[in-house]
N, C-alpha and C positions, 0 to 999 in steps of 0.2 A: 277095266272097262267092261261095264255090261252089253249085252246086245239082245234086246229082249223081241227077236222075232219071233218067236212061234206063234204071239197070238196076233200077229199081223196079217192083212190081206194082201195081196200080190203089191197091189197100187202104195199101198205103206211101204212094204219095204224095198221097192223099188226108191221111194224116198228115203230111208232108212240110210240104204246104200250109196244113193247120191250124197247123203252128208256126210260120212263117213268118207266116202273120196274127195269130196270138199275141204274137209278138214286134214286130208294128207296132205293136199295140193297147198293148203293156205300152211301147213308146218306145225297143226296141231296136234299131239301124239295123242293116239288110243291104246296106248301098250298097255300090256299086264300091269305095266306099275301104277299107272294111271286109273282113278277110282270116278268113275263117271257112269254113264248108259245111254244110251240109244232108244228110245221107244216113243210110245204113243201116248200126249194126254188126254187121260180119260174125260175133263172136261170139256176140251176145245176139240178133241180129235185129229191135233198136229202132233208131225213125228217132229220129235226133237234129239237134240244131239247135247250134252253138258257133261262137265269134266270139271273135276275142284280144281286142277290147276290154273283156270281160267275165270275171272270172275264176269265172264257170260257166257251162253248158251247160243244155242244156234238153232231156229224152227223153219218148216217149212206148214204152208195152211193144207187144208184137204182137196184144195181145188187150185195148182200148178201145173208149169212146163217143164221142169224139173232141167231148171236155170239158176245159174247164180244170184241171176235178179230176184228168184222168188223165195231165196234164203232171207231171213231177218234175222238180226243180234236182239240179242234180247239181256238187261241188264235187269238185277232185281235188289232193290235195296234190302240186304239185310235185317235192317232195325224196324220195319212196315210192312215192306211189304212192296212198295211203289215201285213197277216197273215202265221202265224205257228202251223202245225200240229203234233201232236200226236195218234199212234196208240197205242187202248188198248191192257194191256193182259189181260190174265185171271188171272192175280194178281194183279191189276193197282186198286189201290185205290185212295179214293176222296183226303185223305193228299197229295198221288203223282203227282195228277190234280192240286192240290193246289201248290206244292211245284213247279211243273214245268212253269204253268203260272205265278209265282212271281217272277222266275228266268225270266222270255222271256220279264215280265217288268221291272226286273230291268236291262237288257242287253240294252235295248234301254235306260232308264233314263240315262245309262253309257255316249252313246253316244253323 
């Protein structure tokens, strides 16, 4: 896993670090072995969190309470491009992450 703060500003990666302990608490590993990163896109200016073991991502916007509620899943089809979001709760577990990106793949495999 990457963690690309150096060219983050405090308010980044204070976000940076909340998803990062989000995704401990929820059971998703950031280890060595684990090939993902942490940073900020340059288009939208959200820190994100993604991990290829996961076939979604995890963002927060540039304007949060640095809440669970203000994390989104984010799912992105492969073959397009098309992506689909989810907003967490404060019950939203890694199975429910799990279970709703398997569902958003298998809606398109449908198709």
């Amino acid at each position: 896993m990457e963690f690309k703060l150096n060219n983050m500003c405090d308010w980044e990666k204070k976000k940076a670090i909340f998803l990062m302990g989000l995704a401990g608490d929820l059971g998703i590993s950031l280890g060595d072995s684990s090939y993902g990163e942490v940073a900020i896109n340059d288009n939208s200016g959200y820190t994100y969190l993604w991990s290829e073991d996961y076939n979604f991502s995890l963002y927060m916007s540039i304007n949060c309470e640095l809440q669970k509620s203000d994390v989104v899943a984010l799912w992105t089809n492969s073959e397009d491009g098309e992506e689909r979001e989810l907003n967490l709760t404060e019950n939203t577990t890694l199975e429910d992450l799990e279970k709703w990106a398997e569902k958003q793949e298998n809606s398109v495999n449908k198709d």
